[in-house]
Backbone bond lengths (Angstrom), bond angles and torsions (degrees), N, CA, C in turn:
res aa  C-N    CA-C-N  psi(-1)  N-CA   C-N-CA  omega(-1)  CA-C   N-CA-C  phi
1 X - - - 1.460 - - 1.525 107.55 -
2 X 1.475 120.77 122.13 1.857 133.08 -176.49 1.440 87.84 -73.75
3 X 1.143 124.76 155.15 1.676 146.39 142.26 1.508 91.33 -90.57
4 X 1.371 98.54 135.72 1.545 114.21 170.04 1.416 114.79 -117.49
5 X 1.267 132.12 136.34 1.409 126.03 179.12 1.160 125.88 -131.15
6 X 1.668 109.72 134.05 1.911 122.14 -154.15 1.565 96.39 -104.03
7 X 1.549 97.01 153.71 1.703 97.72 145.34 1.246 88.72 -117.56
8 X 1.452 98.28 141.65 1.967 120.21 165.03 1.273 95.86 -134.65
9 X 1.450 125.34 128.94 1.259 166.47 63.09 1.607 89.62 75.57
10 X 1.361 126.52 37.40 2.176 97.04 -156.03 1.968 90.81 -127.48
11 X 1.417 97.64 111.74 1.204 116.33 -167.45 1.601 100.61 -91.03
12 X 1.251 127.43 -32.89 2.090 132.44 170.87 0.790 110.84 -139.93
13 X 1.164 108.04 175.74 1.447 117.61 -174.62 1.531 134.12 -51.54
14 X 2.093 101.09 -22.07 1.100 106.48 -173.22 1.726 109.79 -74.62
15 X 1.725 97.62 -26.91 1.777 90.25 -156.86 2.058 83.09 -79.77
16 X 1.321 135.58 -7.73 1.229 123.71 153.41 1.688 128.98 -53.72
17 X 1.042 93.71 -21.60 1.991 102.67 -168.81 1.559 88.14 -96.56
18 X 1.530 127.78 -38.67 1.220 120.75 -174.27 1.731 104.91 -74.86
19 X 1.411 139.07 -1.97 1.643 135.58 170.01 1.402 90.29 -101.45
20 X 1.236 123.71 -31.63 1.746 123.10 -160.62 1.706 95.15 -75.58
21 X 1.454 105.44 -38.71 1.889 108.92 -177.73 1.518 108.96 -74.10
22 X 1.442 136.68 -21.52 1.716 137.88 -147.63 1.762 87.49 -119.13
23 X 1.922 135.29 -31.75 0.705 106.45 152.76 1.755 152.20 -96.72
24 X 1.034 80.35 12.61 1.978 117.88 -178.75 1.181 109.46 -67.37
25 X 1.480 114.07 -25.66 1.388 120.29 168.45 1.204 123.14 -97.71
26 X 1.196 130.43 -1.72 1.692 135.12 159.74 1.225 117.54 -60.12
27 X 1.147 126.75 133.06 1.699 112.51 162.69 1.552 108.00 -78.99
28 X 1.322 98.00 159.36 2.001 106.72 159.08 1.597 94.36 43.95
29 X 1.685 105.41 67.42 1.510 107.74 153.22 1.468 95.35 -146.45
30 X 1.099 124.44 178.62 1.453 142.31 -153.71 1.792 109.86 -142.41
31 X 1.130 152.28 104.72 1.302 123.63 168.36 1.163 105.81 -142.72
32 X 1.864 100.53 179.17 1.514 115.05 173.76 1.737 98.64 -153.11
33 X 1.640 98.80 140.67 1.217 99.49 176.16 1.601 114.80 -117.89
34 X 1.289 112.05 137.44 1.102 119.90 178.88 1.383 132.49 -102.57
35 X 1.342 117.28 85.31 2.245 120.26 -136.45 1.221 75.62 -88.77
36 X 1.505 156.26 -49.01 1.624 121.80 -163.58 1.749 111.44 -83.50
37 X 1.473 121.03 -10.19 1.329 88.85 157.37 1.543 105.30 -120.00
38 X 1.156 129.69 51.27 1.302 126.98 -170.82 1.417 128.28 33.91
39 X 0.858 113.00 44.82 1.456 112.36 -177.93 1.828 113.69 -106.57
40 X 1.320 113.07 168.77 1.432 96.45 170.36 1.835 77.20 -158.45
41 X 1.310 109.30 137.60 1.397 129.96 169.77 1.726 116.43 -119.40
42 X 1.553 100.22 117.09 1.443 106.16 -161.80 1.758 110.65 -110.50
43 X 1.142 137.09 131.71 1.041 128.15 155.19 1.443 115.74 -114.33
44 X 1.649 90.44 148.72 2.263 99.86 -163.50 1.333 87.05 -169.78
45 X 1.537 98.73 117.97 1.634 111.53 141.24 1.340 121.86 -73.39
46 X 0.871 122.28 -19.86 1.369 116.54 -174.90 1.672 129.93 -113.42
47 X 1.157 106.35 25.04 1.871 135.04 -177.04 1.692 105.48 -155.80
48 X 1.422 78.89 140.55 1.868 93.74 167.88 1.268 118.30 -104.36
49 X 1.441 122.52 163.00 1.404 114.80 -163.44 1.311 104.09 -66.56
50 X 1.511 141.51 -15.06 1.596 130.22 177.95 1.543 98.11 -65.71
51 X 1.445 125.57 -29.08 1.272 117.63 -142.00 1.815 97.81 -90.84
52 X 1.204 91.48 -37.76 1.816 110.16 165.40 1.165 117.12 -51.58
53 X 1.375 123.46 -70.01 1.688 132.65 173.63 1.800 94.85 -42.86
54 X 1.063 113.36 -58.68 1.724 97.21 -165.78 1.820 106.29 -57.15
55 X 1.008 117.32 -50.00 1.457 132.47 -176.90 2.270 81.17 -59.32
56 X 0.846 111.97 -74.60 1.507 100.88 179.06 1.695 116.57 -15.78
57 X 0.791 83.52 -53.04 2.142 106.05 -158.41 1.483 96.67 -98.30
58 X 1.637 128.98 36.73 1.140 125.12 147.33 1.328 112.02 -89.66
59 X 1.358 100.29 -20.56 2.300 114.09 -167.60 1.509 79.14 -54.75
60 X 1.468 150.40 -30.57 1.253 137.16 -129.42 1.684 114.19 68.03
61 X 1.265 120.18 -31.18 1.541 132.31 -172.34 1.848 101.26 -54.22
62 X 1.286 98.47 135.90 1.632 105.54 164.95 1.545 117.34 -62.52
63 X 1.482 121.10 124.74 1.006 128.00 -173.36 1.434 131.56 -159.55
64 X 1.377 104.44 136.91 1.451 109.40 -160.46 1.433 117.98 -117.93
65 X 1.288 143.59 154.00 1.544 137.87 146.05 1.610 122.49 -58.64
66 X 1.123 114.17 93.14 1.916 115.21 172.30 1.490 109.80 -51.38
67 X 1.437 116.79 -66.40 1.734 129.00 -148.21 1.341 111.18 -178.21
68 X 1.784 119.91 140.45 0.971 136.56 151.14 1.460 113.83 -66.86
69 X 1.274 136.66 126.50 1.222 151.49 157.68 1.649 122.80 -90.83
């Protein structure tokens, strides 16, 4: 299983609850978000990182793919 790692756009806590709510609904993913350096590190067998970034960029928040780990 890859860890995948985002930047999202997440300035408080809320735009955190808004990645914490869009990935809560995935099955068979794993994460942690990191709101002071924006990061969010995902693990999923069952999604690819395009499929993540889109599910990312529902928050509305700007967001990108960093790195496979």
């Amino acid at each position: 299983m890859s860890k995948e790692e985002f930047f999202v756009d997440m300035t408080c806590e809320g735009c955190s609850g808004a990645v914490n709510r869009v990935l809560s609904r995935l099955e068979g993913v794993q994460y942690e978000i990191d709101l002071p350096n924006k990061k969010v590190v995902i693990q999923s067998e069952n999604h690819t990182a395009d499929q993540l970034l889109e599910t990312l960029k529902k928050t509305g928040k700007e967001a990108r793919h960093l790195c496979t780990k």
